[in-house]
C-alpha positions in Angstrom: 5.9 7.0 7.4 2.5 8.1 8.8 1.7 11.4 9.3 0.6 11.3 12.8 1.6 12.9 16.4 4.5 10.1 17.0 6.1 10.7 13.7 9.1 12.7 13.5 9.0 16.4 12.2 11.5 18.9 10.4 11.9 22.0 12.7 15.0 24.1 11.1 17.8 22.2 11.7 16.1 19.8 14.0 14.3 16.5 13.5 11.8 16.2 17.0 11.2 12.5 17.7 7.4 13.6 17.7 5.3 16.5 16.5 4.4 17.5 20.0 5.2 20.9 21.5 5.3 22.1 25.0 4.0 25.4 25.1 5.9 28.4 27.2 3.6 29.0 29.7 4.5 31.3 33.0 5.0 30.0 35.9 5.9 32.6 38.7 8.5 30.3 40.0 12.1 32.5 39.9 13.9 34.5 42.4 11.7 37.6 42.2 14.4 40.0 42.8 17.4 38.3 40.6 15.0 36.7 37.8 17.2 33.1 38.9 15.5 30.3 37.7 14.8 28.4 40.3 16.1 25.1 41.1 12.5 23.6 40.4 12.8 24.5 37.1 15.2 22.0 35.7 12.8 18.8 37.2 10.1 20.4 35.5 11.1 20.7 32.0 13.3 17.5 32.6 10.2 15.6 33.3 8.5 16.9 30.4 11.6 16.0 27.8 10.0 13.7 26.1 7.9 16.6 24.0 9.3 16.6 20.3 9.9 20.3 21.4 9.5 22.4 24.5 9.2 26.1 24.6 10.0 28.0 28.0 7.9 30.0 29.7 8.8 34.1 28.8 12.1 35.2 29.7 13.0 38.8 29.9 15.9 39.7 27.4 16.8 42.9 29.8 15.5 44.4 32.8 13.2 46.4 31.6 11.5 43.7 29.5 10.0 42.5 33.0 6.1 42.4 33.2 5.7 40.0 35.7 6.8 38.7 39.1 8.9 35.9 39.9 9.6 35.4 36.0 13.1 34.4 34.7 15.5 36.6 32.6 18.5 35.8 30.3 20.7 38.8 30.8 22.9 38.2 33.8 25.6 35.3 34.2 23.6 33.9 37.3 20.3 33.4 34.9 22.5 31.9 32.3 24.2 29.3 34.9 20.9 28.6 36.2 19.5 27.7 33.0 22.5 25.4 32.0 20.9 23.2 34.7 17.7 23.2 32.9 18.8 22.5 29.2 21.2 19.5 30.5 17.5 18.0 31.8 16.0 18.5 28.5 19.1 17.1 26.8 19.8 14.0 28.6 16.7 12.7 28.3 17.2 13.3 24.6 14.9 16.5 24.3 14.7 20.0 22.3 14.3 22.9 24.0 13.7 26.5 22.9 13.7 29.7 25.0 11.0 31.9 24.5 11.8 35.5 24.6 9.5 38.1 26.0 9.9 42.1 26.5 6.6 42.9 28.2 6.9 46.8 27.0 3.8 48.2 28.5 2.7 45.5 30.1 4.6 45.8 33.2 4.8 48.3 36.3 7.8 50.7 38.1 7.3 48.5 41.4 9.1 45.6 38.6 11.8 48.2 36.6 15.4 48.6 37.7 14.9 52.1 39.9 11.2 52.4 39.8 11.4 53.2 35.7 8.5 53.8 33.4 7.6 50.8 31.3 8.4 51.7 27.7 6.5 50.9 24.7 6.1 52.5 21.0 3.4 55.2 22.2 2.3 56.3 25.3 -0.7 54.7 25.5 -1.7 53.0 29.2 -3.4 50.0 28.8 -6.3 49.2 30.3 -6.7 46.8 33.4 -4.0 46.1 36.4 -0.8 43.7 36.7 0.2 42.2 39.7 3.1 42.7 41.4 5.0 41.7 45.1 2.7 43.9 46.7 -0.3 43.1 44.9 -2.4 44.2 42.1 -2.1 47.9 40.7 -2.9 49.3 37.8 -0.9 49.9 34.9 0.8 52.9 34.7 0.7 55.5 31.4 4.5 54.2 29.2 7.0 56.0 28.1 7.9 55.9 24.5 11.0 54.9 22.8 12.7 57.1 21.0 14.0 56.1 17.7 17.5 55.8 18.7 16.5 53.7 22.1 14.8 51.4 19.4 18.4 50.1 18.2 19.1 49.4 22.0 16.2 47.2 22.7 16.6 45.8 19.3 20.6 44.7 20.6 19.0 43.2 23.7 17.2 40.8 22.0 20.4 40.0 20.4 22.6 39.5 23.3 19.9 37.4 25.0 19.8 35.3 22.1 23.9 34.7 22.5 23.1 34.2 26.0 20.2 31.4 25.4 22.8 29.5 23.2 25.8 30.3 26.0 22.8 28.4 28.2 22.7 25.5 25.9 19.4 26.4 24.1 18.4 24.5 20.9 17.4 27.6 19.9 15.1 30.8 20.7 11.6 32.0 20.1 10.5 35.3 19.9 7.5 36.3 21.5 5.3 38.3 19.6 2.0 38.0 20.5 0.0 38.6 23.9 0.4 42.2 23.5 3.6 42.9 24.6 6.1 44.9 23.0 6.6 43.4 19.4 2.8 43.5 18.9 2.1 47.0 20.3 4.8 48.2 17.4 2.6 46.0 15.1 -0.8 47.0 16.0 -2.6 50.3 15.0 -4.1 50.6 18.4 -0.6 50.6 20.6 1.7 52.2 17.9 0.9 55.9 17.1 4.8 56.7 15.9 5.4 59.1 13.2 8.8 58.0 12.0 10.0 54.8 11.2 8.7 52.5 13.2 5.0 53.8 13.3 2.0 54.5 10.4 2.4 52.3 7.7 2.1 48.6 7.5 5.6 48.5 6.7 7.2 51.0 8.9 4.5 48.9 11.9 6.4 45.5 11.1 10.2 46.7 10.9 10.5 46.7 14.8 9.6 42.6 14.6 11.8 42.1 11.3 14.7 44.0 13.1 14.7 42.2 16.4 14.5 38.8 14.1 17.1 40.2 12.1 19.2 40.4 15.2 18.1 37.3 16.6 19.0 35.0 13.1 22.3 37.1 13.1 23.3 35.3 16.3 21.7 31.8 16.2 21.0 31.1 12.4 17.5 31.6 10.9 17.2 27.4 11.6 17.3 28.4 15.0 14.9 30.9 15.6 10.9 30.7 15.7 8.7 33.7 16.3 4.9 32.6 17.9 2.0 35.3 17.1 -1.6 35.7 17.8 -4.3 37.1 16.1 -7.0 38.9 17.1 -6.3 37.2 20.8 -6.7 40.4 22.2 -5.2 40.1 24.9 -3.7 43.1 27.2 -6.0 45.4 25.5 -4.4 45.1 21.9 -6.4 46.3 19.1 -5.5 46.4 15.0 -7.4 48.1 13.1 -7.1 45.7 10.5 -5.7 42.3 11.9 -6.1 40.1 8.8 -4.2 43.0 6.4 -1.9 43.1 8.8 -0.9 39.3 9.7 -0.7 38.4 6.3 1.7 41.1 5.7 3.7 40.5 8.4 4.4 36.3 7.0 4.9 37.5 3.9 8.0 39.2 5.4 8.7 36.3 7.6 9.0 34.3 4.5 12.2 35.0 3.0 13.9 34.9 6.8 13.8 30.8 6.8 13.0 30.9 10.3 12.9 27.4 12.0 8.9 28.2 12.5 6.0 30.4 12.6 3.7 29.4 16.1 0.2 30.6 16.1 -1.4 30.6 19.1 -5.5 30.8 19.3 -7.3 33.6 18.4 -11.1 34.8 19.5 -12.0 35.8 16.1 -14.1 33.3 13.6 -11.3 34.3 10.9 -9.2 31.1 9.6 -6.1 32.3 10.5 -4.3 29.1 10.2 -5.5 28.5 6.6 -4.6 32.1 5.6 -1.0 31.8 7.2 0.2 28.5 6.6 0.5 28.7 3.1 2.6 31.5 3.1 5.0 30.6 5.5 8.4 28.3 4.3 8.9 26.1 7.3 7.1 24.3 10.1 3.8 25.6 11.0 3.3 25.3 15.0 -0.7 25.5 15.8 -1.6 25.8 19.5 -4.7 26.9 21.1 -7.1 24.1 23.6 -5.9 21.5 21.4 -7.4 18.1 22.5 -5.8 14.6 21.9 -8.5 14.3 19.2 -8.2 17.7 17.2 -4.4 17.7 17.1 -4.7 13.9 15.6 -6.8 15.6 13.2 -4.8 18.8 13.1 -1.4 16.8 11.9 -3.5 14.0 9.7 -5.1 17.2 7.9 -1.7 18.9 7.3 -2.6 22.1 8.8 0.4 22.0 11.2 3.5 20.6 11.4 3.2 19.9 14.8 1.0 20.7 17.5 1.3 22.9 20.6 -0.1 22.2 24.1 -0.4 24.3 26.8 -2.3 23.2 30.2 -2.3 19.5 29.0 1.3 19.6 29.7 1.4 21.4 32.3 -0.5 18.8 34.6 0.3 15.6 32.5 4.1 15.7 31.8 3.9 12.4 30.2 1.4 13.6 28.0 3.0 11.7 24.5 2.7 8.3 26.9 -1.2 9.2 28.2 -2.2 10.1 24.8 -0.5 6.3 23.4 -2.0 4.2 26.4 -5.3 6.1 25.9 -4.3 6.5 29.7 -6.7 9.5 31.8 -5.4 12.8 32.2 -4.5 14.5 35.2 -6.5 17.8 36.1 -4.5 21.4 36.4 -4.9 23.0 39.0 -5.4 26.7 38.4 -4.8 27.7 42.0 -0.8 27.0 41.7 -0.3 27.9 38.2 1.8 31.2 38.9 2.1 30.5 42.7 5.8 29.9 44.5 7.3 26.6 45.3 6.7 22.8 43.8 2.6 22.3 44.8 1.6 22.5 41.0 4.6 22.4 39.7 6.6 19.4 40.0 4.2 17.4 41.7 2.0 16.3 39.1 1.7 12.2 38.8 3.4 10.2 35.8 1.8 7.0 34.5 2.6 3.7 36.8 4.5 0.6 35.0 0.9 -1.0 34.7 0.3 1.7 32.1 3.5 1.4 29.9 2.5 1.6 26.2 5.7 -0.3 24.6 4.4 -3.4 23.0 6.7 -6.2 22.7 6.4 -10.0 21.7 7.4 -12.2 24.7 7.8 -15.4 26.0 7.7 -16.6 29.3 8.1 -20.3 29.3 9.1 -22.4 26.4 6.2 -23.7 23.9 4.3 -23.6 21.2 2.2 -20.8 19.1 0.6 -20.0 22.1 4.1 -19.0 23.8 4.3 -15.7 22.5 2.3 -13.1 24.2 2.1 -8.7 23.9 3.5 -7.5 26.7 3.6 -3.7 27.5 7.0 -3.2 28.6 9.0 -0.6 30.0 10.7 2.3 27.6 14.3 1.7 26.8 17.4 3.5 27.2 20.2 4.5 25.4 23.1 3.7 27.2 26.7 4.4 26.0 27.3 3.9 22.1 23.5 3.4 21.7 20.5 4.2 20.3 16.4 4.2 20.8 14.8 2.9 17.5 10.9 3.4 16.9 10.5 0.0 14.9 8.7 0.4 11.9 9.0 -3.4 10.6 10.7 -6.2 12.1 11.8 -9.5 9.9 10.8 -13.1 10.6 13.5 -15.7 11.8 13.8 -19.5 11.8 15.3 -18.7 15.5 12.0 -17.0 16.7 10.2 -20.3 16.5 13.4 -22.5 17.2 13.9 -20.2 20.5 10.1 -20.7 21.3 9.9 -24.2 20.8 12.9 -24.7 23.2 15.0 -26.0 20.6 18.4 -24.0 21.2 18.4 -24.0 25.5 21.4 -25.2 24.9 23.0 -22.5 22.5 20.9 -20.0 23.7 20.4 -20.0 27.9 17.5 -17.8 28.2 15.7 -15.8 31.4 12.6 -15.2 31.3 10.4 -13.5 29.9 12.1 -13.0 26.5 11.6 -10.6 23.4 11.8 -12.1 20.1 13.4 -10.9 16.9 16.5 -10.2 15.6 16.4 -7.8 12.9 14.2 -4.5 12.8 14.2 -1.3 10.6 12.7 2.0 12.0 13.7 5.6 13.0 15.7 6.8 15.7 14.2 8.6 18.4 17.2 9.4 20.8 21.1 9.0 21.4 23.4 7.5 24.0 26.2 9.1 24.6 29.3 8.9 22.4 26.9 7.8 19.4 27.6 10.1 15.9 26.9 9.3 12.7 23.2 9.4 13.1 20.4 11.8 14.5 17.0 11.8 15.8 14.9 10.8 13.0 17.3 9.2 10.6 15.6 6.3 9.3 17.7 3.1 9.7 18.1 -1.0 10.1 20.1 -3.4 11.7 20.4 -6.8 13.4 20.1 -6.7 17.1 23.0 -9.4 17.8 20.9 -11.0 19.7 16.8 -10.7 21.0 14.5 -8.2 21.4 13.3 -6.4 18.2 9.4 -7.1 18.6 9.2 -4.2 20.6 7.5 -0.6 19.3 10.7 1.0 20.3 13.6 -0.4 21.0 17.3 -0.4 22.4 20.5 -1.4 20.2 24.1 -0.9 19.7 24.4 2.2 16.8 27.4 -0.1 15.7 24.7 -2.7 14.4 23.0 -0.2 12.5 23.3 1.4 9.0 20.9 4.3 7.1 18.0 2.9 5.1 18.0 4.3 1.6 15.1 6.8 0.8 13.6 4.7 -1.5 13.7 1.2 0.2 10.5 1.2 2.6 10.9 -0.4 6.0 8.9 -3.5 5.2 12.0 -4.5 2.9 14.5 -3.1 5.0 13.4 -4.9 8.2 14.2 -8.2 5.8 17.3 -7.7 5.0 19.8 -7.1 8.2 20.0 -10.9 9.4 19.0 -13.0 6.6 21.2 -11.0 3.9 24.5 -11.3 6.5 23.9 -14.6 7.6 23.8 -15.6 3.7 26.9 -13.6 3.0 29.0 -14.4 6.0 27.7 -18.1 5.8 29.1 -18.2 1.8 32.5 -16.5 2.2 33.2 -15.7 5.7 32.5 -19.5 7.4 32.4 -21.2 3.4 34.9 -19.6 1.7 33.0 -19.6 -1.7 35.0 -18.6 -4.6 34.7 -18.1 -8.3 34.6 -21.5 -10.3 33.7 -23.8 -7.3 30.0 -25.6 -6.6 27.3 -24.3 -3.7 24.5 -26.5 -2.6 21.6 -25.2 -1.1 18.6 -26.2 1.0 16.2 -24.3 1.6 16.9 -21.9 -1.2 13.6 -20.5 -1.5 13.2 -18.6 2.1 14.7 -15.6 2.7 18.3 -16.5 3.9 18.4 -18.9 0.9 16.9 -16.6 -1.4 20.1 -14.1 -1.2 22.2 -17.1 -0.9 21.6 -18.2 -4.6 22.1 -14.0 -5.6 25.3 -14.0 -3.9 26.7 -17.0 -5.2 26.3 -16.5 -8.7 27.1 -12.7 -7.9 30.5 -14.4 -7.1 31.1 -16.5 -10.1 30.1 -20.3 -7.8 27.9 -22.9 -9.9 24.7 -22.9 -8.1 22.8 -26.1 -7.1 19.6 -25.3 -4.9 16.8 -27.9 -3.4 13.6 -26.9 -2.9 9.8 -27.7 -3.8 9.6 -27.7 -7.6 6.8 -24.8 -7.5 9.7 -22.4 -7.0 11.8 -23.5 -9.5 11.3 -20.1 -12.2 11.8 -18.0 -8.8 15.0 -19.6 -7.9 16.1 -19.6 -11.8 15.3 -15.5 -11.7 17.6 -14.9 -8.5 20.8 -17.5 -10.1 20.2 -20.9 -9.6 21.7 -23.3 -12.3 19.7 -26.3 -11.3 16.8 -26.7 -9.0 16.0 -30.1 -7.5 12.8 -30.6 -6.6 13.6 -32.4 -2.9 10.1 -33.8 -2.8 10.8 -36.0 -6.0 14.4 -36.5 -6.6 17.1 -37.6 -4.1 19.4 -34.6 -4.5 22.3 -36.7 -3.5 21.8 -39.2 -6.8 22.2 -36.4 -8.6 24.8 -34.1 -7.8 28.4 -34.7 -6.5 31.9 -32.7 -5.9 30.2 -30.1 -4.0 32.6 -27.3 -2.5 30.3 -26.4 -0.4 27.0 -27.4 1.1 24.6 -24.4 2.7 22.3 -25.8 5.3 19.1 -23.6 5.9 16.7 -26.9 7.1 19.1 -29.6 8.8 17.2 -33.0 9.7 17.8 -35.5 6.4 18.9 -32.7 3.8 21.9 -32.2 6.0 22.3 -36.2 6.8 22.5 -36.9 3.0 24.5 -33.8 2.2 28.5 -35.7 3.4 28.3 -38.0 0.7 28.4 -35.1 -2.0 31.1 -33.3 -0.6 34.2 -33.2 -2.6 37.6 -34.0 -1.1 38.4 -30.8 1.2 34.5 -29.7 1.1 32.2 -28.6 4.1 28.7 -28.3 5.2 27.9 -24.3 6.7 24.6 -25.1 8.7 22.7 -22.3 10.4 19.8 -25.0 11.4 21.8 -27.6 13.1 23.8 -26.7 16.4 24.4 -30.1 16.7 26.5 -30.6 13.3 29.6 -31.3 15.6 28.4 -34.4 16.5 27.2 -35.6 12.9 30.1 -34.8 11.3 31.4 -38.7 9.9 35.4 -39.0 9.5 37.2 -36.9 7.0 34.1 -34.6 6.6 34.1 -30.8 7.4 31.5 -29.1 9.1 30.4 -25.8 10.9 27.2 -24.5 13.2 27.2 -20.9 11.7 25.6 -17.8 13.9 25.5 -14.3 12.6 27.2 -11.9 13.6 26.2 -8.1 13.2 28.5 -6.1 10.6 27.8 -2.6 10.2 30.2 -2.3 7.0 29.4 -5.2 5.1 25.6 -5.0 6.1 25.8 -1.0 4.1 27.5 -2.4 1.0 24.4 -5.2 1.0 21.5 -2.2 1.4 24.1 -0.7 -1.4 23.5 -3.8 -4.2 19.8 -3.7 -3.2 19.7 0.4 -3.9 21.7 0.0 -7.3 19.1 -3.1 -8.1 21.7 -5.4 -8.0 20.3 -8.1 -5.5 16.3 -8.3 -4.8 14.3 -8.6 -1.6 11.3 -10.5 -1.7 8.9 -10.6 0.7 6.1 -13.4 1.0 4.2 -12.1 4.0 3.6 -8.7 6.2 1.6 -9.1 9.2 0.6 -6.8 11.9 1.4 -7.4 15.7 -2.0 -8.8 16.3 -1.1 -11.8 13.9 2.9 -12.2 14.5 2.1 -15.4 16.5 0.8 -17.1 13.7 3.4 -15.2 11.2 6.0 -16.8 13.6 4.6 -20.8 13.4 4.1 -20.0 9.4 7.6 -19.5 9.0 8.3 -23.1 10.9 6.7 -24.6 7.8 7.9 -22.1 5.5 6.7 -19.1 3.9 7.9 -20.3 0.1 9.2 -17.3 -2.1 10.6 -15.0 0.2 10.7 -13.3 3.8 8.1 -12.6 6.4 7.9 -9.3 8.2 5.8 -8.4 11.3 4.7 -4.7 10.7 4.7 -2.4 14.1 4.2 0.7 12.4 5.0 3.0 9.4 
């Protein structure tokens, strides 16, 4: 898999479907006097769900933790019921979100404080500067410092709002330590002048951030909490007097916590934060700061984050993973409404047309030739019910691509046009219908579709059809094994009834259906009698064969006779000439002719076989393969580009093995 922005990423005890992150960003828009989010609030995060993450604007853990107006909080039941609404957005579009945490301390003003109260902090230090409130800009006011013994209180309300994120329906919380606000002014030297524990050395500086973390893992699990800093941002007049000694200190402690991630957000100085923090951190590393399409490519092919946070970007693009794939423009913020009331800037930004849809897919639109099958860019599917969205990695190479495109099964196969080809795929899955379990968002897995409509970068199909791909089978293999190996199996035993002792013929033994034919068979004790061009003969001998008859030279049926059963991969003459070997109470599986019915002379036995999708027997298939038991060979790969031509090759024939149109890795 590729390390890149649409790959999936480890976040505790999430996999996101991408690596990028929404970052929390205030938006002014809640009831100013309850801290209700508003009812705008679940369109915007819900059109933004497609994020591998989102992180919510700050949200006050008490009342006092307010800083600024028309913010949300987390501590009454009216804020938790309003935010239920938001995280069933984010969920059924099959998105992660966080809530992000914020206790303002300082930062903040009476005219905002239950009863006109004094903002608190560690010291009593007024910061420098003004904060707006309902009436206006004032300047900040002089803060009252904690005691020790009201530390243990505001350290509780971080727990209780972490219980009531999760009561919302959170994924999980993040704690807001950066900005300034009240974790950092215990942190910094400048903002924490505190004799006792909580103030003058490094250590004693940290313990107010370890402690409210401690609280916070307490309630959700350490997998479910992240903690976002910033260096040197110096932002409401924080000051360290030595930021480097003391961020690298801080991690270290973070360390042993297993938090689901450490965000660091951009930072004035020249220092190289990230490469200083990163390594000492145990989880995902979350990097934000102007990030560009270009950088955070960079960013995540360079390993220096796990995934990549954006602010403004997604704030006036909230299809930003869909701009960034169809190289598409981006919309413009508009600074004027970023903390303004109401849905102007909020909601109202534009989404990408259908003309800009960025799912490729291999189509046809009339019956033809080569020249038949065109890329489309096609709308994103949905899960419905008992489904699941795969990102396809690799798809396999059918006879029925061509056979469909040439027009050759209308009758077995009404179409309406325009069509997707392919049958079988292999790939990740990137969301969940409803009632699906057994898998989750980034499981790697493969399947046959039951039908059309793999050749598509992401894709739709029944979780039923699908089983896990083993770690060490790449999806280039795995993409050629769902239909070929069931049709050979079920073809064998299923429609054949091959047992132990009896004879198998088979043309077209050398392509990948045939191929796992001749394993299977001698797997099962049958005598195994293939045709095919005599070039492949030491191939077909590795996989089982007992004799190989070179079809271009010999008449097969001169030389062989009381055949059980006769597997047809090629129809035309092979399957005329096939009757007349048959034994008394022996029949002809064909998976090339639908029109065997009508060939079938008297006293003969014959079948048309289709696949059908099997989710238990295709797992104990990928299972023989694992343990080495049955090989997959594959005779081409070719990229979407060439998968026109890789279809019409397989009409002649690819020789030794399978071919597989790569969509991505």
């Amino acid at each position: 898999m590729s390390n890149d922005l649409f790959s999936t990423a480890r976040i505790g005890r999430y996999t996101l479907r991408n690596r990028f992150v929404m970052a929390p960003m205030t938006r002014s828009r809640a009831d100013d006097d309850s801290g209700v989010p508003s009812d705008l609030a679940a369109v915007y995060y819900g059109q933004r769900a497609d994020a591998g993450l989102i992180i919510t604007e700050g949200t006050y853990p008490s009342p006092m933790g307010k800083g600024y107006v028309r913010t949300p909080g987390i501590h009454s039941a009216a804020q938790i019921d309003a935010w239920r609404a938001v995280t069933a957005a984010v969920r059924a579009k099959g998105g992660r979100i966080f809530l992000q945490l914020m206790h303002t301390g300082r930062i903040s003003h009476p005219d905002m404080l239950p009863d006109g109260a004094t903002p608190v902090a560690p010291s009593a230090i007024r910061p420098a500067g003004q904060v707006w409130t309902a009436s206006g800009q004032q300047d900040f006011v002089t803060p009252r410092a904690l005691s020790t013994e009201e530390v243990a209180g505001v350290v509780d309300e971080y727990r209780r709002a972490t219980r009531h994120a999760l009561d919302a329906g959170f994924d999980g919380v993040e704690l807001h330590a950066a900005s300034g606000y009240l974790p950092e002014q215990f942190l910094s030297s400048g903002t924490n002048q505190r004799m006792d524990q909580y103030g003058g050395s490094l250590a004693n500086r940290a313990r107010f951030i370890l402690e409210v973390l401690a609280a916070m893992t307490e309630e959700a699990g350490s997998d479910r909490v992240g903690i976002k800093i910033s260096p040197e941002m110096g932002f409401n007049d924080i000051v360290d007097a030595a930021p480097q000694e003391t961020y690298r200190y801080l991690v270290e402690q973070l360390a042993p916590l297993k938090l689901a991630y450490l965000h660091v957000a951009w930072s004035k100085s020249g220092f190289d934060y990230h490469g200083v923090l990163q390594p000492l951190f145990d989880g995902a590393y979350l990097r934000g700061g102007a990030l560009t399409k270009e950088t955070a490519k960079a960013t995540i092919a360079e390993g220096t984050a796990d995934a990549v946070v954006f602010g403004s970007l997604y704030l006036a693009n909230p299809d930003l993973p869909h701009r960034f794939l169809a190289d598409a423009p981006l919309n413009a913020a508009d600074r004027n409404t970023f903390y303004s009331p109401g849905p102007d800037g909020y909601i109202d930004y534009p989404a990408l047309d259908a003309g800009n849809a960025t799912n490729r897919a291999l189509r046809i639109h009339a019956y033809g030739g080569s020249d038949a099958v065109q890329i489309d860019r096609i709308a994103e599917p949905v899960a419905a019910a008992g489904d699941v969205v795969v990102r396809v990695h690799a798809a396999g190479v059918n006879g029925l691509d061509w056979k469909v495109r040439d027009g050759l099964l209308h009758g077995a196969f009404p179409l309406t046009f325009p069509v997707t080809l392919g049958s079988e795929l292999a790939g990740e899955v990137i969301a969940l219908g409803a009632g699906v379990t057994g898998f989750a968002i980034g499981d790697r897995v493969m399947g046959a579709m039951g039908g059309l409509g793999a050749y598509a970068d992401r894709v739709a199909i029944s979780a039923a059809n699908l089983t896990p791909t083993p770690a060490d089978l790449d999806d280039v293999h795995a993409a050629a094994i769902p239909v070929t190996a069931l049709t050979a199996w079920q073809a064998l035993f299923d429609a054949g009834g091959l047992t132990a002792g009896q004879t198998v013929l088979i043309h077209g033994a050398a392509g990948g259906v045939g191929g796992f034919a001749v394993q299977f068979a001698r797997r099962a004790g049958a005598r195994v009698v293939v045709t095919a061009r005599g070039v492949h003969t030491d191939y077909l001998r590795s996989l089982g064969a007992h004799d190989v008859i070179d079809y271009r030279t010999i008449a097969f049926h001169e030389h062989v006779a009381d055949v059980d059963l006769v597997l047809d991969l090629v129809g035309g003459a092979a399957l005329a000439d096939s009757w007349q070997v048959l034994r008394a109470g022996g029949r002809i599986v064909s998976t090339a002719a639908p029109d065997i019915l009508a060939q079938i002379p008297p006293g003969k036995n014959g079948v048309w076989f289709q696949m059908r999708p099997d989710q238990a027997q295709l797992a104990d298939i990928v299972a023989m393969v694992a343990r080495g038991d049955v090989k997959v060979d594959i005779a081409k790969v070719a990229e979407v580009a060439d998968a026109a031509d890789a279809i019409e090759q397989n009409k002649i024939g690819y020789g030794r093995g399978k071919g597989v149109i790569r969509f991505a890795q």
